[in-house]
Structures are given as structure tokens and as C-alpha cells.
C-alpha positions in Angstrom: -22.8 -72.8 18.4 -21.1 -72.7 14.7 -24.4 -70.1 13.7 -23.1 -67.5 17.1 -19.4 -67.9 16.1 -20.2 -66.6 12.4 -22.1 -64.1 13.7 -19.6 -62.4 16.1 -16.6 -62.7 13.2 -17.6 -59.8 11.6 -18.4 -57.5 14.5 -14.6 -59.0 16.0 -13.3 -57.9 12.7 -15.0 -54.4 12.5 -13.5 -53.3 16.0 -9.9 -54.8 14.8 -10.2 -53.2 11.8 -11.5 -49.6 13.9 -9.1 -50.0 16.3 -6.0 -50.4 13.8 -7.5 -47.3 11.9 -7.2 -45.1 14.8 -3.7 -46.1 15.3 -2.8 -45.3 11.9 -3.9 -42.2 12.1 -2.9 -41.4 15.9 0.5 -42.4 14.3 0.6 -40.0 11.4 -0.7 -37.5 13.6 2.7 -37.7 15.7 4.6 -37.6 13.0 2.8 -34.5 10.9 3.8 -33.2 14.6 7.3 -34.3 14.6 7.4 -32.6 11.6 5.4 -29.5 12.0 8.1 -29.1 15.3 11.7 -30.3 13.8 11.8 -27.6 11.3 11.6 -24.5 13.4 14.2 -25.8 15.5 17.0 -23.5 13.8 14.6 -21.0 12.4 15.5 -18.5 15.3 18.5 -17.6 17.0 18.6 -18.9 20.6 17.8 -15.7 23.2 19.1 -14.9 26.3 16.8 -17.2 28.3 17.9 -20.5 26.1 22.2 -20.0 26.9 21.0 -19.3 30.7 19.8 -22.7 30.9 22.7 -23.9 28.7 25.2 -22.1 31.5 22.8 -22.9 34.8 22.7 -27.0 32.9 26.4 -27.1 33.1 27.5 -25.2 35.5 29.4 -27.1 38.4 27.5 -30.1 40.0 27.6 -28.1 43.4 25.9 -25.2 41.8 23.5 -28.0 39.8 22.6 -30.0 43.2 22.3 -26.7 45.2 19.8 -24.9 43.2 17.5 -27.5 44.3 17.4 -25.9 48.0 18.2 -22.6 46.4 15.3 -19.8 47.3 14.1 -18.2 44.0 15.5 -20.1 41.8 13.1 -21.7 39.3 13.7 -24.9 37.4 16.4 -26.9 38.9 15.0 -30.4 37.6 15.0 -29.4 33.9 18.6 -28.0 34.3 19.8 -31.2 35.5 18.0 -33.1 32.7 19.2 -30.8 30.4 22.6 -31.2 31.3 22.3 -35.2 30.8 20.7 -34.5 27.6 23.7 -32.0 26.3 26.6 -34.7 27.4 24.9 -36.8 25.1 24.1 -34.9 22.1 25.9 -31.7 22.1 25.6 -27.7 22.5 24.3 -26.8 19.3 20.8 -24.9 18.9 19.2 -28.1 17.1 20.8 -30.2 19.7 19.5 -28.4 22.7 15.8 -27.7 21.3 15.2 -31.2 20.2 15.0 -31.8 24.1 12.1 -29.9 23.9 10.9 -31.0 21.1 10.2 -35.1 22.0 8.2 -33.6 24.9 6.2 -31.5 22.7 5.9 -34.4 20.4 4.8 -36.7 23.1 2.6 -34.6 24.8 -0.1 -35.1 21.2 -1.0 -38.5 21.6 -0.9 -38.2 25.5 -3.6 -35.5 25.5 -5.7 -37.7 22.5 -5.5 -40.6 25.5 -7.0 -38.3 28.0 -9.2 -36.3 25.7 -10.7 -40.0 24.6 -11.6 -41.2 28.2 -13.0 -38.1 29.4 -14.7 -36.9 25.6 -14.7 -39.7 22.4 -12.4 -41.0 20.2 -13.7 -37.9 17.6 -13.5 -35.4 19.7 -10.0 -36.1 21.0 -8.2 -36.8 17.3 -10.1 -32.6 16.6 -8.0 -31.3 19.8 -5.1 -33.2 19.0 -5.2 -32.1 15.7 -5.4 -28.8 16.5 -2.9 -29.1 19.0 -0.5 -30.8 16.9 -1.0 -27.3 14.4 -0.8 -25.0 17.3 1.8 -22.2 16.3 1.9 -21.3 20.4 2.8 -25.0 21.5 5.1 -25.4 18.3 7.0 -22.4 19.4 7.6 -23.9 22.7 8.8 -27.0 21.5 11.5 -24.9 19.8 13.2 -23.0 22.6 15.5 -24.4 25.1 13.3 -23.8 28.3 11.0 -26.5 29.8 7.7 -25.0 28.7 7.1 -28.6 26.4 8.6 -30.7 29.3 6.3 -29.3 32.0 2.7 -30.0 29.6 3.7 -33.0 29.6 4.7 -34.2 32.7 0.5 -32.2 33.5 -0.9 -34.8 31.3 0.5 -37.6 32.4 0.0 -36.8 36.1 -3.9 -36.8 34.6 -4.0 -39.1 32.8 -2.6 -41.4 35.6 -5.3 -39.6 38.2 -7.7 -40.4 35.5 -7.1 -44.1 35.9 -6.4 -44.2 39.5 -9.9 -42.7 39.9 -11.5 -45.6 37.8 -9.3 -48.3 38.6 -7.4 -47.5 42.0 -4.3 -49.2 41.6 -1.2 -47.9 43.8 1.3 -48.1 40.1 -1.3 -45.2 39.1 -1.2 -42.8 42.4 2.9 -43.3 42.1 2.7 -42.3 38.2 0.3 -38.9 39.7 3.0 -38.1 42.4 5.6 -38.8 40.1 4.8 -36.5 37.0 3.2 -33.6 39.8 6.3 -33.3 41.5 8.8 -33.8 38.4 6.7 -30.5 37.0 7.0 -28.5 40.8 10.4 -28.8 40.5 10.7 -27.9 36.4 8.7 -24.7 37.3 8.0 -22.8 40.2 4.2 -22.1 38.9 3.6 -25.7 38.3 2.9 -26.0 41.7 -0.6 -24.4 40.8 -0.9 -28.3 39.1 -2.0 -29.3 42.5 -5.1 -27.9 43.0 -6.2 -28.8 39.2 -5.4 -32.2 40.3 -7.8 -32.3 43.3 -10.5 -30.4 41.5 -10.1 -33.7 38.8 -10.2 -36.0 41.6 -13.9 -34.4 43.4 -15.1 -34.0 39.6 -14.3 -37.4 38.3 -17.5 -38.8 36.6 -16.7 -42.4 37.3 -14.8 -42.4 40.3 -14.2 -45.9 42.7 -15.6 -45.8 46.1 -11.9 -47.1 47.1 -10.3 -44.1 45.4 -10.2 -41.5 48.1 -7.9 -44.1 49.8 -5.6 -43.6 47.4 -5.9 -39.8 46.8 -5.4 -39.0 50.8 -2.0 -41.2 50.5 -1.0 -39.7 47.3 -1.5 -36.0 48.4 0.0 -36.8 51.4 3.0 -38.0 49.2 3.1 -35.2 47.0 3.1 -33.1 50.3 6.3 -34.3 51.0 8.7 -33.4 48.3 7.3 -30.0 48.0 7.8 -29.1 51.2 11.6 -28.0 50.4 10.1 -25.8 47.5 7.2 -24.1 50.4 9.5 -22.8 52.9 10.6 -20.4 50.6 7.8 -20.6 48.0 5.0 -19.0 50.6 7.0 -16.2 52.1 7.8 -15.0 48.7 3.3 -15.4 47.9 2.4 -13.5 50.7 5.4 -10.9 50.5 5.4 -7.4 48.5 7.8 -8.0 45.9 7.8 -4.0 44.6 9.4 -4.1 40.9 9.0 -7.3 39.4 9.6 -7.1 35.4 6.5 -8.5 34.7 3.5 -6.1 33.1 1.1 -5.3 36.1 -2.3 -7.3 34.3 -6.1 -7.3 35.3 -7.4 -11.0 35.4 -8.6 -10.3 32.0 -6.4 -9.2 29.8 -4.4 -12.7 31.7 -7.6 -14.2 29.9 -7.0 -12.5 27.1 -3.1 -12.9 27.0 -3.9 -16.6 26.9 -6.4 -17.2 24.6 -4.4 -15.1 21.7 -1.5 -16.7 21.9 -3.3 -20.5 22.1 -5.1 -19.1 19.3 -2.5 -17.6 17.0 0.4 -18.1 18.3 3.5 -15.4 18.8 2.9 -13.8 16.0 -0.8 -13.4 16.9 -1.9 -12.9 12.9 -5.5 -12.6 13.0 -5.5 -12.8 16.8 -8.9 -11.0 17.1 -10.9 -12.8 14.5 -8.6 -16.4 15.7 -9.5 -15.6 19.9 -13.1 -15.0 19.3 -13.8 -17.6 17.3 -11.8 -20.2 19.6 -13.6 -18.1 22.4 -16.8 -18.8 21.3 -16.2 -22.4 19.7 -15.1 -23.2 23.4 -17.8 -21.3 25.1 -19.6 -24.3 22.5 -17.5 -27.5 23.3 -18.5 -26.8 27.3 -22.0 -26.0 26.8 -22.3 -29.1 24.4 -20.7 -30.9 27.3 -23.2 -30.2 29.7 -26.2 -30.3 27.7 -25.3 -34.0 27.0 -24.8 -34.8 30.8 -20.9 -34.5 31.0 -21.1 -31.2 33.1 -18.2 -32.8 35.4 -16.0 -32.9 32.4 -17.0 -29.6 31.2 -16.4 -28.0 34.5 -12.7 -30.3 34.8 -11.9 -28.6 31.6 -12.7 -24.9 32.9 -10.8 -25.4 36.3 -7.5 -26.8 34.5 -7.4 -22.9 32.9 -9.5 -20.9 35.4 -8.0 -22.1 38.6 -4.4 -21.3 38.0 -5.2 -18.4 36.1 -7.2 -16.8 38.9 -4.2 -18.1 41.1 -1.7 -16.3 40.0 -3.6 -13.3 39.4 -4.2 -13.3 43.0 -0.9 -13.9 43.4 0.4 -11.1 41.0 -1.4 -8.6 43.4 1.3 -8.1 45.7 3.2 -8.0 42.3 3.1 -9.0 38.9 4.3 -12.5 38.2 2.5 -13.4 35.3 3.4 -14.4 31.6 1.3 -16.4 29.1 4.0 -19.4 28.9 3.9 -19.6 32.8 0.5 -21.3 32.3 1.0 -23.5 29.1 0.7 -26.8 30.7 -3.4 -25.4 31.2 -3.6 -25.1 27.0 -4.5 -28.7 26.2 -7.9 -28.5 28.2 -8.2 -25.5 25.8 -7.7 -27.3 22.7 -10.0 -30.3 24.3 -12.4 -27.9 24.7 -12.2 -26.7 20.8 -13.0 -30.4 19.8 -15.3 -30.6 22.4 -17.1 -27.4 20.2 -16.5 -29.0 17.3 -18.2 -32.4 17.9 -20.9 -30.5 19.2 -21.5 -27.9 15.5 -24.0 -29.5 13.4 -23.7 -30.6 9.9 -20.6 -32.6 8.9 -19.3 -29.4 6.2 -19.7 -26.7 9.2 -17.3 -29.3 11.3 -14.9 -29.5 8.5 -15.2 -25.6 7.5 -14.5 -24.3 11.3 -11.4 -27.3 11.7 -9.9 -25.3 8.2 -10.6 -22.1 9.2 -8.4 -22.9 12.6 -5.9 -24.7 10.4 -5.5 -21.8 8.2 -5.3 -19.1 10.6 -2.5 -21.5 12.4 -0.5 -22.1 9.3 -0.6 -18.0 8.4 1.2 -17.6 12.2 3.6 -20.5 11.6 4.8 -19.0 8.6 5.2 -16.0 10.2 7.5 -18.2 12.6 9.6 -20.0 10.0 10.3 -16.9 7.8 10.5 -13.8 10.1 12.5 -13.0 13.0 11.2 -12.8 16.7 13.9 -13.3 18.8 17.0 -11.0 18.8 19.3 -11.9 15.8 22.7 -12.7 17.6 23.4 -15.9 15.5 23.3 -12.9 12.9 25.2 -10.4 14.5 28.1 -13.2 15.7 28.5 -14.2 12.0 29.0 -10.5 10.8 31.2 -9.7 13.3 33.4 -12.5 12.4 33.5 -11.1 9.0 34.4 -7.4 10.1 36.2 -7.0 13.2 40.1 -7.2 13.6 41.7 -9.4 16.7 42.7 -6.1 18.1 39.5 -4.4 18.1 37.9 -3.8 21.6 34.1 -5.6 21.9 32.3 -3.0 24.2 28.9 -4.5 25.6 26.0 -2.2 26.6 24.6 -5.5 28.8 26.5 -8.3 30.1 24.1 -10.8 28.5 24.9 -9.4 25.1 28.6 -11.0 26.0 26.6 -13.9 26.6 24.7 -14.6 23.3 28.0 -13.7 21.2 30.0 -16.0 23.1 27.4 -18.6 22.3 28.0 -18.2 18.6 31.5 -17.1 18.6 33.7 -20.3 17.4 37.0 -17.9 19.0 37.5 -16.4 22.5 35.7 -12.5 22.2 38.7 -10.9 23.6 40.0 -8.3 23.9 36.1 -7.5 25.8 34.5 -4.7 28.2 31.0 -4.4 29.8 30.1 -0.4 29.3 29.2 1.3 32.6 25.5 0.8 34.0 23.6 4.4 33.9 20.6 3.9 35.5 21.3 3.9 39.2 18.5 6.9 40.8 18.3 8.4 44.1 15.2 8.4 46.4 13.7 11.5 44.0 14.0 9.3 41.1 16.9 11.6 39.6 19.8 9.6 38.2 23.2 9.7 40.0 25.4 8.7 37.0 27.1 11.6 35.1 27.9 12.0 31.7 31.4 13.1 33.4 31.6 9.9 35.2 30.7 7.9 31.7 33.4 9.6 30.2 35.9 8.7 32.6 35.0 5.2 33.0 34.9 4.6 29.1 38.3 6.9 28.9 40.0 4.1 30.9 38.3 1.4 29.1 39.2 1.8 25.5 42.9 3.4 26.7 44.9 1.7 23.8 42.4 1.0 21.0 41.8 2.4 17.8 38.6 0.6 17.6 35.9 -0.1 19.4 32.3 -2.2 18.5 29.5 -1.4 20.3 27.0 -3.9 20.1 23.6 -2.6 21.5 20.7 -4.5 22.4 17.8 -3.6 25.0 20.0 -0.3 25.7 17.5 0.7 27.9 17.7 -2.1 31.0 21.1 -0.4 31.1 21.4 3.1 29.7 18.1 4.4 29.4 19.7 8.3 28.0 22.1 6.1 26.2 25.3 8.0 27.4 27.6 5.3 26.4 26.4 5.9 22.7 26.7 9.6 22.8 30.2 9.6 23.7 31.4 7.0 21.5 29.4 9.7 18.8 31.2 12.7 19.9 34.9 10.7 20.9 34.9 8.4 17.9 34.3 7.8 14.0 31.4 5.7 13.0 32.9 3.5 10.2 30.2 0.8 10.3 27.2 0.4 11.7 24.4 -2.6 10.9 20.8 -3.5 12.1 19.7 -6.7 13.0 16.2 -7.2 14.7 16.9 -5.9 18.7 20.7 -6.1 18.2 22.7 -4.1 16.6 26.9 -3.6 15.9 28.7 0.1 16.0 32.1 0.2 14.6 33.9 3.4 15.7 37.5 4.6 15.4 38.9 6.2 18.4 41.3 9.3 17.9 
């Protein structure tokens, strides 16, 4: 007895001693993430899409509540969250992004959980390493939208199918509906979650006889809160929606859309050299995958970014509808599939070269998104403004939104204010119907009484594609200032 009680203490000690290890360093991972995230929180000025869901978080409740049942309108759950989040800590640009940053922060040792229970404890601290460096998923966790939120919400509904499916226990099914639905109503193309969800289910290596019990009910129950979303959702899929804003894509440059920004990020610095290698080092992880009998997981992998890609590329026939961050909750299989390729290189320096090589290439693109500008500079803009323009002078506004951003960063009401005339109405030829006549009339009335007028100009085009409003203020007025930012800029003219 004493002789088999010596002999287990030291293999008792090695796995404590393993398992506190891998805590340690699951726990500096999150915070080298933290980290990695919290300082790009005020490197860009917020854009258009980040004060929308300030305004849509806190507008009325009866505008909040009705948006659920609301056709079209994408996103009503994160709105309401985000409107609890900003009674509590504010409506400044740090305040408002560090709601997406603890979900991109969480989402790191999430995916290490469900990377280790389908892959290894190895191969799952690679991906999360590489997702905790990503310049794509950092970016995200710095903008006010709910492109961190609905990742994570993915991996837990998983990671929770991942357990139910081993050990059916109702607590896990709940936790599957749960995080599904929360992401079908964060995002209107996280309903493409479901099917990656059943594909898990039917490839699930070690799945319980008893779990298809649990996966009828819980489909059944997912069924349920969605159907509010599908009475509007499937006439809109099956309907020709003409124009939609979005680039018309084949299913391959989708591919390729993806796997550059994954690989480099916005700034896509070395995208070619970054996508093929990841390409390729993927390509790796799978077939390393299969070749050691995990074919299931391999093919799990592939379906979390093939099957909604191929989705909404069906989808986008009847017109375009897709954009890379649309399907970022499908980029951690792609950085489980990198560690996956990694584990599988041979030779313990050509692991360690091709994990630096992806580090480097991530840290070039994230200082690219610390020290350069991406979004349109109105933080800029606001503050020179403040510096320059008298309380008399009239703000004129090419776009609406531009009124939005300013008044954003504006500590001081903008009046006196005016949106310029919209130019870019066309008959059934495709001729415009808007004047230069008519232009001059309207802006005739609008600056009526002012010596000066600031034009402040940014995507001109959605709204004056000849730019009339410009050329009269040119040939009416006297430029006195005029300043660049990156897509905005300020005109200051003196009116006769």
C-alpha cells in the first residue's frame, strides 16, 4: 500500500504542476490580449456606423423594444445591451468600445476551451495565440458594433453543443439555444450559426447515443424565437433586392475577402505573402487532421467557414449582401485551423519560425492600425472647427451623417446648421433631374444672411456626385480656409 502511494505522488504532482502551467499561461495570454485590444480603443475616430448604434441604443424605449419586430432592421439585441452598458459607463469613444472589447477579450480563452477538446492542449494555445495577435479581430474589438459580441456568443453556443454532445445534460442544450439565439438577434447573418451548429452536431467524434434527444428539443427551441426574425427574414432571401450598396462578389474573391483580412488585418500589409501562407498552413492543419484520424474535426472546421460563406453567396445572387465582418464569428475555426497546421510542421525551429513569421506580419498591420488613419477623421475635423469657426458662421453639410459625426464631438450645439440639397435624383434614362439652377436657388435661400459659410465634405459622392454644391460655393463665395483630413474635409468661404 505505502510502496503504490509513493509511486502515484509524483505523477499527482506532475499533472498539478501541468495543469497550473497552462493556467498561467492561458492567463497571460488574456491579458497580452487585453492589452494588445485596450490600446487601439481611441486610436481612430468613431465612424458613422459607431454613433448610429450610439443613437439607435438610446433612442426611445418604444423605438428600442420595437425594432425587435421591426422588418430589416439588423441588431436590435446589441442596441439594447449597449444602451445598459452606456447608462453605466458613459458616451465617450473608450467607453463605448470597451463593450466590445471584454467580448473580444473573452472570446481567447473560450476558443483555447473548444480548440482543446476537439484538437490538444498545443494546438489550441497556437490558435489562441494567433488569435489573440490578430490585427482583423483586434480591430473589431475596437469599434462600437457587435462584431466581438456575436464571435463570442458562436463559441459558446459550441462549446456548449460540444458538451451536450458528450455529456447530454439539458443546462448544456439551454446554454446552445441561449448563445444561438442571443447572436440571431445581434446580427441578421448570424442566423447562418444554425446550420454550422447542426453540421457540429452530425460531425461530432464522440457523440452520446442519448444526444439526438436533446438536439431534436433544442432545435425545436431555437425554432421558436426565430420565427419573429423568418417572417420577414425569408421574403427578403428569396426577393430581388436591385441596388444594394454592397460590391457584387464571385464566391471567391468572398474567399479571398476573408482570408486577407484574417490574415492581415485592415490594413492588409503583406496580404499576399500573409493569405497564402495562412492558406496553405491551413490547407496543412486539415490535412494533418485527417491523416491522424480526426477527419470529423477537420471537416467541422471547414463547414464553420464554408457553409455560411457559400450561404450568403447564394444569397447575394439575387443581390449582393456580403462583407468580410458579416462572417467574423466563422474566423476562429480559421485560426484553429493555423494551429492545427502548425502542430502538424515538423521540427520544433520550423514551428517556432512559421508562429514569428505570422506574429511579425500581424504586428507590421497593427502598427499600421495604431499610427495611421482608416476611418474618416471627424474627432479631427470637430477639434479644428472649434478653433476656427465664429458662432455666427453657417455649418453647411454635403450628407446628413456628416451633422452626425460633428455633433458627436462637438461639446456646443452646431447651430446655426443646413443639410445642402441632394443632387443625385435620375430619371428612367439615367439623366439627372437636379439643375445647377435649382442648386442655386436652394443654396440662395439657405445661406440668406451669412457672411460665412463651412462646408464640410465627406463622401460627396452618395450625395453630389458633379459636386454642384461645391462649384457654387467656388463661383458665389471666397475660399478663406480650406483643410484635409483623411475622407473629411472643412471649406471656409465668405459670401458677398
Amino acid at each position: 500500500m505505502t510502496a503504490n502511494v509513493v509511486s502515484d505522488c509524483p505523477d499527482s504532482d506532475y499533472r498539478i504542476s501541468l495543469s497550473l502551467r497552462r493556467s498561467w499561461r492561458l492567463l497571460a495570454l488574456v491579458g497580452v490580449t487585453f492589452v494588445l485590444r485596450v490600446v487601439f480603443l481611441d486610436a481612430q475616430s468613431l465612424w458613422r456606423d459607431e454613433v448610429d448604434a450610439l443613437n439607435f441604443a438610446t433612442a426611445p424605449w418604444s423605438e428600442v423594444w420595437g425594432n425587435f419586430l421591426r422588418p430589416g432592421w439588423n441588431g436590435p439585441l446589441y442596441f439594447l445591451l449597449l444602451r445598459g452598458w452606456v447608462a453605466l459607463t458613459g458616451r465617450t469613444a473608450f467607453a463605448l468600445r470597451f463593450f466590445s472589447l471584454l467580448w473580444g477579450v473573452l472570446a481567447i480563452p473560450l476558443m483555447y476551451a473548444l480548440g482543446r477538446r476537439h484538437l490538444d492542449a498545443r494546438t489550441a494555445r497556437w490558435a489562441a495565440v494567433l488569435a489573440a495577435f490578430s490585427p482583423y479581430l483586434i480591430w473589431y474589438s475596437a469599434e462600437v458594433k457587435m462584431y466581438s459580441w456575436v464571435p463570442f456568443l458562436i463559441l459558446l453556443a459550441l462549446y456548449a453543443l460540444d458538451r451536450a454532445c458528450v455529456t447530454p445534460r439539458w443546462g448544456w442544450w439551454a446554454l446552445t439555444v441561449a448563445g444561438l439565439s442571443l447572436a440571431v438577434y445581434s446580427h441578421i447573418l448570424a442566423t447562418l450559426s444554425i446550420p454550422v451548429a447542426v453540421l457540429w452536431f452530425c460531425l461530432h467524434p464522440r457523440r452520446h447515443p442519448r444526444a439526438w434527444v436533446g438536439a431534436l428539443a433544442a432545435l425545436a427551441a431555437l425554432t421558436l424565437p426565430y420565427l419573429p426574425l423568418l417572417a420577414w427574414q425569408f421574403p427578403m432571401v428569396l426577393a430581388d433586392r436591385g441596388v444594394t450598396g454592397f460590391p457584387a462578389l464571385t464566391f471567391g474573391q468572398m474567399a479571398g475577402s476573408l482570408l486577407v483580412g484574417w490574415s492581415a488585418g485592415v490594413p492588409a500589409m503583406g496580404g499576399a505573402v500573409a493569405s497564402w501562407g495562412s492558406a496553405l498552413l491551413g490547407v496543412w492543419g486539415a490535412w494533418t487532421l485527417i491523416r491522424r484520424r480526426r477527419w470529423r474535426t477537420a471537416a467541422a472546421l471547414g463547414a464553420w467557414i464554408f457553409a455560411p460563406l457559400g450561404l450568403i453567396w447564394w444569397v447575394s445572387l439575387r443581390g449582393p449582401l456580403f462583407t468580410d465582418r458579416y462572417l467574423i464569428w466563422a474566423a476562429p475555426a480559421f485560426y484553429l485551423l493555423l494551429g492545427a497546421g502548425l502542430a502538424g510542421l515538423r521540427g520544433r525551429w520550423v514551428r517556432q519560425g512559421a508562429l514569428v513569421a505570422l506574429i511579425l506580419i500581424a504586428g507590421a498591420n497593427l502598427s499600421a492600425q495604431l499610427l495611421h488613419p482608416y476611418k474618416p477623421q471627424f474627432r479631427e475635423a470637430a477639434a479644428s472647427l472649434r478653433l476656427r469657426r465664429l458662432p455666427e458662421d453657417l455649418l453647411l453639410f454635403q450628407i446628413p451623417y456628416n451633422r452626425i459625426m460633428l455633433d458627436y464631438y462637438s461639446p456646443t450645439p452646431l447651430e446655426p446648421w443646413a443639410d445642402a440639397p441632394y443632387t443625385n435624383f435620375r430619371d428612367a434614362e439615367g439623366r439627372y433631374t437636379v439643375t445647377f439652377e435649382a442648386v442655386d436657388a436652394q443654396l440662395r435661400a439657405l445661406t440668406q444672411g451669412y457672411q460665412r459659410v463651412w462646408l464640410v465634405y465627406s463622401e460627396a459622392t452618395l450625395w453630389d456626385e458633379r459636386e454642384l454644391v461645391k462649384a457654387w460655393l467656388d463661383i458665389h463665395g471666397r475660399l478663406l480656409y480650406e483643410q484635409q483630413f483623411l475622407m473629411v474635409s472643412l471649406a471656409c468661404y465668405e459670401l458677398p
